[in-house]
C-alpha positions in Angstrom: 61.5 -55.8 115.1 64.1 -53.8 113.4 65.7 -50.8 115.8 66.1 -47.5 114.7 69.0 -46.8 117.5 71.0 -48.9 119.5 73.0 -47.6 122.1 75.4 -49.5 124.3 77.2 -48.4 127.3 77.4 -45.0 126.5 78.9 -42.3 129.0 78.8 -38.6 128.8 80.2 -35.8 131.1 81.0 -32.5 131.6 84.2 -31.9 132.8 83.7 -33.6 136.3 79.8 -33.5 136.1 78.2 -36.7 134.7 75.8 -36.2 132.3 74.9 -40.0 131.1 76.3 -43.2 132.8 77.0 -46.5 131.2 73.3 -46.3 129.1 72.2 -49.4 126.7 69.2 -49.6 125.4 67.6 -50.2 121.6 64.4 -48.2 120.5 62.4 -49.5 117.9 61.9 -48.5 113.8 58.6 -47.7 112.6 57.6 -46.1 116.0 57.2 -42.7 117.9 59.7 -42.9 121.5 59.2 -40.3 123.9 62.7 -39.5 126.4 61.6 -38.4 129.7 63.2 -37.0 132.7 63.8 -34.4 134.8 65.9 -31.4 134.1 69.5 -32.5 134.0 68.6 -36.1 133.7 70.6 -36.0 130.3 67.9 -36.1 127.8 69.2 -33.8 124.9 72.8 -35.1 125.8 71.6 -38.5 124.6 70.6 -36.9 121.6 73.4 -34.7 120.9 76.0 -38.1 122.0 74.1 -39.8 119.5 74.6 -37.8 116.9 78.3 -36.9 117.3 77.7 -33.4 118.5 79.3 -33.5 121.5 82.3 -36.1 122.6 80.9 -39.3 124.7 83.9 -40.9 127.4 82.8 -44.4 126.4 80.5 -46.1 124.1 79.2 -47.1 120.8 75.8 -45.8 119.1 73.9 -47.5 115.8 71.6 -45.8 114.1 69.2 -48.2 111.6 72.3 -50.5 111.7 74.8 -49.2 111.1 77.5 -46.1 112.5 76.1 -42.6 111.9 78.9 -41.9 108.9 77.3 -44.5 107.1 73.5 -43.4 107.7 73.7 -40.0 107.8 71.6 -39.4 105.0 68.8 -41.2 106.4 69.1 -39.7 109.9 67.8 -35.7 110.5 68.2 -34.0 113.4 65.7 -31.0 114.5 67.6 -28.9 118.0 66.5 -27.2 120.1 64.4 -23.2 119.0 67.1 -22.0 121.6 69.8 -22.9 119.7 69.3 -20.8 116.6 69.8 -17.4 115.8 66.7 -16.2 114.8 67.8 -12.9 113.6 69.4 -14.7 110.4 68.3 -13.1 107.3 66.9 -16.2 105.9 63.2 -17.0 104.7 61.3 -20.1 105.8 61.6 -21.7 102.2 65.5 -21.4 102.4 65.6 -23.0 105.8 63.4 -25.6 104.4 65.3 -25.7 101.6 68.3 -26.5 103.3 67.0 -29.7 104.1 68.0 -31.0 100.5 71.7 -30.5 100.7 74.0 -33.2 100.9 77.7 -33.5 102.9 79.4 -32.8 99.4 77.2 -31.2 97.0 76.8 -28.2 98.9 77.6 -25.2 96.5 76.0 -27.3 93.4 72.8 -25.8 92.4 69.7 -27.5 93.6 67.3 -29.6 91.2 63.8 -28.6 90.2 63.0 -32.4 92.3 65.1 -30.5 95.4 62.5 -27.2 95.4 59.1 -29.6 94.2 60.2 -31.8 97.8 60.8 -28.9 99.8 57.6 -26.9 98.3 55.4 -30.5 99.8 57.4 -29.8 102.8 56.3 -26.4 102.9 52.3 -27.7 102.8 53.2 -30.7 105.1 53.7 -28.2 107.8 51.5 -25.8 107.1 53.5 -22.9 106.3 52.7 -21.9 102.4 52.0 -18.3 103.4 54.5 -17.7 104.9 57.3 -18.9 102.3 59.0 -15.6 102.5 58.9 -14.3 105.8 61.9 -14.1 107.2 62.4 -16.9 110.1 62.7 -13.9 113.2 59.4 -13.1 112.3 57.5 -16.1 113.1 55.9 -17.3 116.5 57.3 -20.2 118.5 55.2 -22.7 117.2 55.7 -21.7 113.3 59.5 -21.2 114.1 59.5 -25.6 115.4 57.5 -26.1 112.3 60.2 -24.5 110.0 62.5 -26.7 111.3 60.1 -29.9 111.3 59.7 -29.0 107.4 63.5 -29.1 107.0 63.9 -32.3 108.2 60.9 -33.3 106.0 62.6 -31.9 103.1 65.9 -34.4 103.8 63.6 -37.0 103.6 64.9 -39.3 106.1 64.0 -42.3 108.1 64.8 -41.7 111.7 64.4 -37.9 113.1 65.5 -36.7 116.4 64.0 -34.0 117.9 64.9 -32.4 120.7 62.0 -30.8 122.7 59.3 -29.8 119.5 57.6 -28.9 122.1 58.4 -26.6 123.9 57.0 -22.9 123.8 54.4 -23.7 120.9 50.4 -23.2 122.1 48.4 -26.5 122.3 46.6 -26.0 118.8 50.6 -26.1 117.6 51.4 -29.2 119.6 48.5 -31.2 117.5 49.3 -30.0 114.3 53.1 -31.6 115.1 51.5 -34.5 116.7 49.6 -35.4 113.8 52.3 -34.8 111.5 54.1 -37.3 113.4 51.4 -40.0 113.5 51.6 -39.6 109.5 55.5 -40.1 109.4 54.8 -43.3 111.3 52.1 -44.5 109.1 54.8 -44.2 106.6 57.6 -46.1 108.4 59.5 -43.4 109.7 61.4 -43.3 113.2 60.4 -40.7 115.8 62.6 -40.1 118.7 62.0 -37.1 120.8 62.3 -35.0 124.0 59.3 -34.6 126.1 58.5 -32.7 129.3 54.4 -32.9 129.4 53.9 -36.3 131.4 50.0 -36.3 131.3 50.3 -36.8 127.6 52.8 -39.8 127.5 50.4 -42.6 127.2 48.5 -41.0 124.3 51.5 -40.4 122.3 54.2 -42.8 122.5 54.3 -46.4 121.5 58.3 -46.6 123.2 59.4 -44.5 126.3 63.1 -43.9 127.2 63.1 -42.7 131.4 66.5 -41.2 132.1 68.0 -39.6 135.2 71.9 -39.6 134.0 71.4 -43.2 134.4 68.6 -45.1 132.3 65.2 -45.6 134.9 63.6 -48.1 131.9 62.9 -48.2 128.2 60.6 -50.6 126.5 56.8 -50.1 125.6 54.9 -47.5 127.0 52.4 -49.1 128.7 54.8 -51.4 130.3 57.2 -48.7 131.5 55.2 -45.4 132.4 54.6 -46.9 135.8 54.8 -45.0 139.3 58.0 -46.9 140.6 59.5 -45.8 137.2 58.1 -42.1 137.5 59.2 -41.9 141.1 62.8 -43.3 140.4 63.5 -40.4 138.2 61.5 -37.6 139.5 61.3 -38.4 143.0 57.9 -38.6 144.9 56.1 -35.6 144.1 52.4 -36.7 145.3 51.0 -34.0 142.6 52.7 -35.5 139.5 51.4 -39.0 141.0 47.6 -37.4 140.9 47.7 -35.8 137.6 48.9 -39.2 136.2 46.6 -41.1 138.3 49.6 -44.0 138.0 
């Protein structure tokens, strides 16, 4: 099977704090792979590392084969809701929008193919109506969505996310589920952040454990396992219920 990232021996830190230590591992093309961890396990530094947005100590990182220069086209990243600045006065088609630029072309005027792709985009995520609302306006969920639609729009073939997740309402978190099933019936690469543990199994067909060091990767069903769980989070008897691992 052909990997959409490789990763070998990668180290991370901040200042005298280690974030990641000496991590290998190669996730899968054509799949969906959940990280998981506890807070300050190192999650969304393996993302960031991976994508050159913050400086590893050691390490190399592939992604579909090749160094990240060479792929970068083919590779979208989606951060963190946190990160933005919501207050931008931007509408949700220009975000989307923004996912047909290229390193290089970026003040030529975009092609009537650029707006058709980001117009599907639009649909794919369910946000025609809102086309011209400006980005601050929008709940949680619809404000993950935007971004989900950008990356759409770049048309890639691995996406990174880093916690889609997080503060969208549970009718949210299905619509970006099932997007995601339909990117991998198309043979696109899903690697993401994930904090909800009871929904792992469902989900994922590759799971990346971290905590700074790596706990296990490989297949979901053979790595979600309670010595796995308990190496990262420790033994909390509650978690080990609700799993029923």
């Amino acid at each position: 099977m052909n990997s959409a990232l490789d990763i070998e021996n990668l180290s991370v830190s901040y200042g005298k704090k280690i974030a990641l230590e000496n991590i290998s591992l190669s996730i899968p093309a054509g799949q969906i792979t959940g990280i998981i961890g506890p807070n300050g396990s190192g999650k969304s530094t393996l993302i960031k590392s991976a994508m050159n947005l913050i400086p590893a100590n050691s390490g190399n990182v592939r992604m579909l084969g090749s160094e990240l220069d060479k792929v970068r086209k083919r590779v979208s990243y989606v951060p963190q809701r946190e990160s933005v600045d919501w207050d931008y006065p931007v509408s949700v088609f220009d975000v989307i929008l923004m996912g047909r630029y290229r390193p290089g072309r970026l003040f030529l005027p975009l092609s009537a193919e650029d707006r058709k792709i980001a117009e599907e985009s639009l649909e794919r995520v369910q946000l025609t109506e809102y086309r011209n609302t400006q980005i601050g306006q929008l709940s949680g969920g619809q404000q993950q969505r935007v971004f989900i639609g950008r990356a759409l729009a770049q048309r890639a073939e691995l996406y990174l996310m880093d916690e889609p997740f997080a503060g969208v309402d549970a009718a949210t978190e299905k619509a970006i589920l099932d997007l995601m099933f339909d990117m991998k019936s198309q043979g696109q690469s899903i690697v993401l952040i994930h904090h909800d543990l009871v929904s792992v199994r469902d989900n994922f067909d590759h799971l990346v454990i971290l905590k700074n060091k790596l706990i296990a990767s490989g297949p979901t069903s053979e790595v979600f396992t309670t010595k796995n769980l308990i190496a990262s989070y420790g033994g909390s008897m509650r978690i080990m219920q609700e799993l029923d691992v």
